[in-house]
C-alpha positions in Angstrom: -74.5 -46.5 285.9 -76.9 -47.3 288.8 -79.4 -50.6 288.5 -82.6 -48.6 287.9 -81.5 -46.2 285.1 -79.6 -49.2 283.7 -82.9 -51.2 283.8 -84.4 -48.9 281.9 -81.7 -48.6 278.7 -81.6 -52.2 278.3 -85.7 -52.2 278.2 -85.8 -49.5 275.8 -83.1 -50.9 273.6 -85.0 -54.1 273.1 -88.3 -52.5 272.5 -86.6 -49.7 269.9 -87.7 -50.7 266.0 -86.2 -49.3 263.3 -89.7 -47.6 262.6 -89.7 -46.1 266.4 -85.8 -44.7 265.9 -85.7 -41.3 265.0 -83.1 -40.7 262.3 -82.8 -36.7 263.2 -79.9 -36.2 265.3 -80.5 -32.8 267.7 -77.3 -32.0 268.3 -75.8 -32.2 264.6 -76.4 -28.4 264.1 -74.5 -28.0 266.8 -71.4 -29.8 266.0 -71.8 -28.5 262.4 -71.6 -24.9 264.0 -69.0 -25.6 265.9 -66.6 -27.2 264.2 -65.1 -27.9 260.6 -65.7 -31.2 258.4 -63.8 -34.2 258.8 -63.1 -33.1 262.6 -62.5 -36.0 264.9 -65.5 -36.3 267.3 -66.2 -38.4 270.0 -70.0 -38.8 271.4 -69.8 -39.4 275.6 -73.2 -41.9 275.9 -73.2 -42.7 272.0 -77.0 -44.4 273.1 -78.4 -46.1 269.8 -75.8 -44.5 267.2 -78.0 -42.0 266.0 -75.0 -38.9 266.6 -72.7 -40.9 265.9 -73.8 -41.9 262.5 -75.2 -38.6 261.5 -71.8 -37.0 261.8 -70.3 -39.7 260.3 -72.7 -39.2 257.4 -72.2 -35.3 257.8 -68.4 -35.8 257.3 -66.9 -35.8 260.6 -65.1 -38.5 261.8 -66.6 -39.8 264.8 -66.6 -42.5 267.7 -68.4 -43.0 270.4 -68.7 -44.6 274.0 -72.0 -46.0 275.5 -71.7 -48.0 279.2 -75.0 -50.2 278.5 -73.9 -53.1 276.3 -77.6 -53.3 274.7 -77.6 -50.0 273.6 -74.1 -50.8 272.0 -75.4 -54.1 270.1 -78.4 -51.5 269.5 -76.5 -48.9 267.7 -74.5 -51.6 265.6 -78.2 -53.0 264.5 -79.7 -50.0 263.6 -75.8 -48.3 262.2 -73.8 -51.2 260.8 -71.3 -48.5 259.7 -70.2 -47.6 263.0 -68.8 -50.9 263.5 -65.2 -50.2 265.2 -66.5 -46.7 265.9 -67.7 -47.6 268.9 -66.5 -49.2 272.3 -68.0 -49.9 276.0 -67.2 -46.8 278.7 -68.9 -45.0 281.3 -68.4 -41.6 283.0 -66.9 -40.3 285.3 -64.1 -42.8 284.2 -63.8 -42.5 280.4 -59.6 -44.4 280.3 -58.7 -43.2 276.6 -60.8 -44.9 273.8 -59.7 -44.9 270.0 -56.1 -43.8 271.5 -54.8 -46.0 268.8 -56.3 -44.4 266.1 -55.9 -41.0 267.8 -53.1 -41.2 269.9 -53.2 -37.1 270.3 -56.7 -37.1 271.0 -60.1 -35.6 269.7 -60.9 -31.8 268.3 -64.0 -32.6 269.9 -66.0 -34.3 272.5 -70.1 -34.5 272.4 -71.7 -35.6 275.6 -75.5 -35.0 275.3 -78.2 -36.2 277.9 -75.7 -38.4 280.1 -74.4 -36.1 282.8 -78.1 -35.8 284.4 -77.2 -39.7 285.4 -74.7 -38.8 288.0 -74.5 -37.9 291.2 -73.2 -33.9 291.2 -69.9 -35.5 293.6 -69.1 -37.2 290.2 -69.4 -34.2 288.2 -66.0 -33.0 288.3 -64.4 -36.5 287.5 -66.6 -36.6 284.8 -65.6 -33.7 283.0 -62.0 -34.0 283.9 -62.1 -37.2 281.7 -63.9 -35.6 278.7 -61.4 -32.8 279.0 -58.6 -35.7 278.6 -60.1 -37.1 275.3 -59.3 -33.7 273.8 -56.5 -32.7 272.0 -53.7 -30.3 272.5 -54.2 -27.1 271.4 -51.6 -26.6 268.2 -49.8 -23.5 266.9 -51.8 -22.9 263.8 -55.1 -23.0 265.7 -57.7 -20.2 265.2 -60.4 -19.5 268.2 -62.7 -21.8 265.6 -60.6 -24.6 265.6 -59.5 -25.1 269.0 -60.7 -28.0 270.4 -64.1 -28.2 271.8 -66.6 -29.8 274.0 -70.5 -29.6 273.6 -72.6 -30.9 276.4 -76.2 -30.7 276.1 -77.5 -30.6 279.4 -81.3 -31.1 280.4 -83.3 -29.6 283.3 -86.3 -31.8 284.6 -89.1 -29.9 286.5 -88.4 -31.3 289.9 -92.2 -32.0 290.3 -91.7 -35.1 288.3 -88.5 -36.2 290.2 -89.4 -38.4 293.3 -86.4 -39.3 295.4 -84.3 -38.3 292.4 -85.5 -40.5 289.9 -87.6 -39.3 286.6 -91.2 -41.2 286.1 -89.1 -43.9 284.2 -87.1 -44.8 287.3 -83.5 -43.5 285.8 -81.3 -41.2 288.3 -81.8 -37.9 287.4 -79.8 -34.8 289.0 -80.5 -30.9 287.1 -77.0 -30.1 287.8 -75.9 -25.9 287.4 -74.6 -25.4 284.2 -72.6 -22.6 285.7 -70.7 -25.0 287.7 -70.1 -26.8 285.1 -68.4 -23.3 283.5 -66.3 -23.0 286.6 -65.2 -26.7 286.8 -64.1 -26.5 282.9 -62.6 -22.8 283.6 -60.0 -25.0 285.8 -59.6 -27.1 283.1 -58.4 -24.6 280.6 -61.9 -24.2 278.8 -64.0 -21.5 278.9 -67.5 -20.3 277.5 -68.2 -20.1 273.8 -71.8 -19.7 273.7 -75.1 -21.0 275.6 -78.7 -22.3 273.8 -81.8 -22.8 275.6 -84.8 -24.8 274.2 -88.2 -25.2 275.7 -89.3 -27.2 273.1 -89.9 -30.1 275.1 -91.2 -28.2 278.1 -95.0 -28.8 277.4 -94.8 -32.0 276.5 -91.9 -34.0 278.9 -91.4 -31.0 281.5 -87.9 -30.6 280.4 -85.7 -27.7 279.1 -82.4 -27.9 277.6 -79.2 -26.3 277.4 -76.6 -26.9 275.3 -73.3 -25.4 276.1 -70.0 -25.1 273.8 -66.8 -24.6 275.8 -63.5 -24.2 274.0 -59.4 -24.6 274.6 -58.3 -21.7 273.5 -55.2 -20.9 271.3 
């Protein structure tokens, strides 16, 4: 992670309350559409816990990595359950966390509003090392329980990027999700299904996309 947007998650995790920390977790309905309870999950940019906890609550049994190690102490404040749930990494280069407590890997990887952050010549690292936190795909698997990964990706109208930076200083890059598709298509994953939001267009100038890939049986 660069020094600016760095900067900026160790202010915000010292000025986050436990009044000012939403408890809803966007991307739950997701991974509860996706996949089936008590599915190992692991969140890429776990941020203040708030994922992580909500599918821990919601049955699944996740982990997550965070690089900023205020937003880790953060998400162990505000989540005291997660504690040994969650360990200090950082894309492109994830190693293999948790691969003592799940040597064969995940049925799932979650990597929302992280991938922004890099530079698009680290994009293909990147996803080659979520890819490597998945599992293999086994004999009894059904299209529905193949492994999975969910990105949720956001798209910042570039009049509010200067010099590639958003108005709070962080790097900011609206990659193509549809070279994202072809990078993961070498991979072995392929499309499963796209959602748009413009929810937060009005308001931050941002729209969303969150994308479910699959290794298929």
């Amino acid at each position: 992670m660069d020094t600016g947007t760095a900067d900026y998650y160790r202010r915000y995790a010292q000025s986050l309350t436990d009044s000012s920390e939403s408890s809803r977790s966007a991307m739950l309905p997701h991974i509860e559409r996706a996949l089936s309870p008590g599915a190992s999950v692991l969140d890429v940019g776990a941020g203040s816990g708030r994922d992580v906890a909500a599918m821990l609550r919601g049955g699944f049994d996740a982990f997550g990595v965070e690089p900023s190690a205020d937003m880790l102490a953060t998400a162990l404040h505000f989540h005291p359950a997660l504690e040994g749930r969650l360990e200090q990494a950082m894309l492109p280069g994830l190693g293999r966390p948790f691969s003592e407590r799940l040597p064969g890997g995940f049925d799932a990887v979650v990597c929302s509003a992280v991938l922004m952050h890099l530079e698009p010549a680290e994009i293909p690292q990147a996803l080659e090392a979520m890819v490597e936190q998945l599992r293999a795909v086994m004999s009894d698997d059904v299209e529905a329980t193949s492994p999975a990964l969910l990105i949720s990706l956001p798209f910042l109208d570039p009049c509010r990027l200067i010099a590639q930076r958003d108005e709070d200083g962080r790097r900011f890059h609206n990659h193509d999700a549809d070279q994202l598709r072809d990078h993961l298509a070498t991979f072995g994953l392929s499309l499963e299904r796209s959602i748009d939001s413009d929810a937060a267009f009005v308001t931050a100038g941002t729209l969303w996309k969150t994308i479910v890939f699959r290794r298929r049986p």
